[in-house]
C-alpha positions in Angstrom: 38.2 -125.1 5.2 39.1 -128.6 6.1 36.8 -130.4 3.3 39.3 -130.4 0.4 36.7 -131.5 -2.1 35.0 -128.3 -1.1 38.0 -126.3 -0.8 38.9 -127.6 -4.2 35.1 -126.0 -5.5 35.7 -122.8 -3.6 39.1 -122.3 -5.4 37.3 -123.1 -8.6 34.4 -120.5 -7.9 37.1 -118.1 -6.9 38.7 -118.7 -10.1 35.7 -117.4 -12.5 34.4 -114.8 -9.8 37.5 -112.7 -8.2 35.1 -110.0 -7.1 34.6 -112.9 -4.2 38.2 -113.2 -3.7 37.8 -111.2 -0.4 34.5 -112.6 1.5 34.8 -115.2 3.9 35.5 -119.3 3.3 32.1 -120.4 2.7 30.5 -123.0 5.7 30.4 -126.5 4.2 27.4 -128.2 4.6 24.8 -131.1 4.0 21.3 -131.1 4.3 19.4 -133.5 6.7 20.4 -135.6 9.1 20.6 -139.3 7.2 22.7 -140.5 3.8 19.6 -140.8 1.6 17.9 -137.4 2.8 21.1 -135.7 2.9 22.2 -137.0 -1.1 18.6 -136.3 -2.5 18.9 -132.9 -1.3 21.9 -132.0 -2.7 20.8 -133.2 -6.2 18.0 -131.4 -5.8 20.3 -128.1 -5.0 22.3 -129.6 -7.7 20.0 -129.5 -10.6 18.6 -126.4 -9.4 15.2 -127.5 -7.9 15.6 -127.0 -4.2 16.3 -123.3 -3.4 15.6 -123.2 0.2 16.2 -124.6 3.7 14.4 -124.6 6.9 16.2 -124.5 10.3 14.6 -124.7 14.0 15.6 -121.4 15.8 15.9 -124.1 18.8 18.3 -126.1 17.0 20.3 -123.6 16.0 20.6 -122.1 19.3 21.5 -125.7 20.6 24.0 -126.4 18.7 25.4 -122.6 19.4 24.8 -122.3 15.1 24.8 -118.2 13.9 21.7 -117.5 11.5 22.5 -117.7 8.0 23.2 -114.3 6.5 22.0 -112.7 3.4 25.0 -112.9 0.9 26.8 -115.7 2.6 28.1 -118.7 0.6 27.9 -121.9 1.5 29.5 -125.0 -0.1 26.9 -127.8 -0.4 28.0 -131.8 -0.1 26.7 -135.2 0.0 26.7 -137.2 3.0 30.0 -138.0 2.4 31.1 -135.0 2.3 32.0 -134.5 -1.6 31.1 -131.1 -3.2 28.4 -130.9 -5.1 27.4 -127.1 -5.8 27.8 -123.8 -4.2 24.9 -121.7 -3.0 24.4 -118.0 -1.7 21.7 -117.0 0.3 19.4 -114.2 -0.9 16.8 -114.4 2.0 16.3 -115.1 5.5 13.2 -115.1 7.3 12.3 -115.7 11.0 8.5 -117.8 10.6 6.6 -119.5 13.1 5.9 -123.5 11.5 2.3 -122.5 11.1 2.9 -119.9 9.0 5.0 -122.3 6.7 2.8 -121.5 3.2 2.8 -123.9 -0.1 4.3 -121.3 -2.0 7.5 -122.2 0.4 7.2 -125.3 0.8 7.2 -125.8 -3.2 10.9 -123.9 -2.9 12.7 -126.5 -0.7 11.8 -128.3 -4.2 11.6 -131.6 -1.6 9.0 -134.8 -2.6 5.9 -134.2 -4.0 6.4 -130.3 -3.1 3.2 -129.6 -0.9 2.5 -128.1 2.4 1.6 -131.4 3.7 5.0 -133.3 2.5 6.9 -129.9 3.8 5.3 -130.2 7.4 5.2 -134.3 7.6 9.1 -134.4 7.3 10.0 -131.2 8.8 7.8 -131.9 11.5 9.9 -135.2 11.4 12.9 -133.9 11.4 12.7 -131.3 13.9 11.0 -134.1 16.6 14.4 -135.7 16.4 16.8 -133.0 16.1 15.0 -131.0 19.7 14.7 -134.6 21.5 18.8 -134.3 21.9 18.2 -131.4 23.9 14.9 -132.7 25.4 12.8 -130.5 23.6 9.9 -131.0 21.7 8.7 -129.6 18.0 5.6 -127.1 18.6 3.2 -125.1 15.7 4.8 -121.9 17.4 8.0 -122.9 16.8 10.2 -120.6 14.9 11.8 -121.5 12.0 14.5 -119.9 10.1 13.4 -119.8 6.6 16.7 -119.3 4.3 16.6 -119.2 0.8 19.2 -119.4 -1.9 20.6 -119.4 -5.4 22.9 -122.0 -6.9 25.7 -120.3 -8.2 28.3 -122.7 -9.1 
């Protein structure tokens, strides 16, 4: 792990929980792909409101990303890269975007917490994460739906 502020929370985790002592580094990451998006989210993680995240399969494959597993760990920053929280996954679902429902929308805990805010800025998001690989966004689209508990 290369992020010392995040090594330094892992170490801390590891610490209060050594029946983890043995599963792999956690992936460090940050949600979104802008500073203000990216720091909102991870106080929303933070303060235990968000407990979900929404990948394009497409993406994923693009930039040759594994799905997220059930049980994993995963150190959550700011844009900057400072540690914020750590999360494990308890779910992962494979959904096409039309299938997207409030009651998941309301756990990504993002905005006003509807259907409509979830598909305005994922359908955002997703238009400019495929245009790299000159790809477009589409309601068939499948999205991997991961959810997760904060646990430090």
């Amino acid at each position: 792990m290369d992020n010392a502020s995040a090594r330094n929370m892992w170490g801390d985790y590891l610490d209060a929980h050594l029946e983890h002592a043995f599963v792999d580094a956690p992936k460090v990451v940050h949600f979104c792909d802008n500073k203000e998006d990216a720091d909102t989210c991870a106080k929303l993680v933070k303060k235990g409101i968000k407990k979900a995240t929404s990948h394009s399969l497409l993406g994923l494959q693009h930039h040759n990303e594994p799905l997220p597993k059930m049980g994993d760990f995963k150190v959550v920053t700011n844009w900057d890269g400072k540690a914020q929280c750590i999360v494990r996954i308890t779910s992962v679902k494979l959904r096409p975007f039309f299938s997207i429902d409030a009651d998941y929308a309301k756990l990504e805990g993002e905005g006003d917490k509807s259907l409509d805010y979830w598909k305005k800025v994922h359908w955002e998001y997703y238009t400019r994460e495929l245009e790299a690989f000159e790809r477009v966004p589409k309601e068939s689209m499948i999205i991997v739906c991961e959810e997760f508990e904060k646990v430090f």
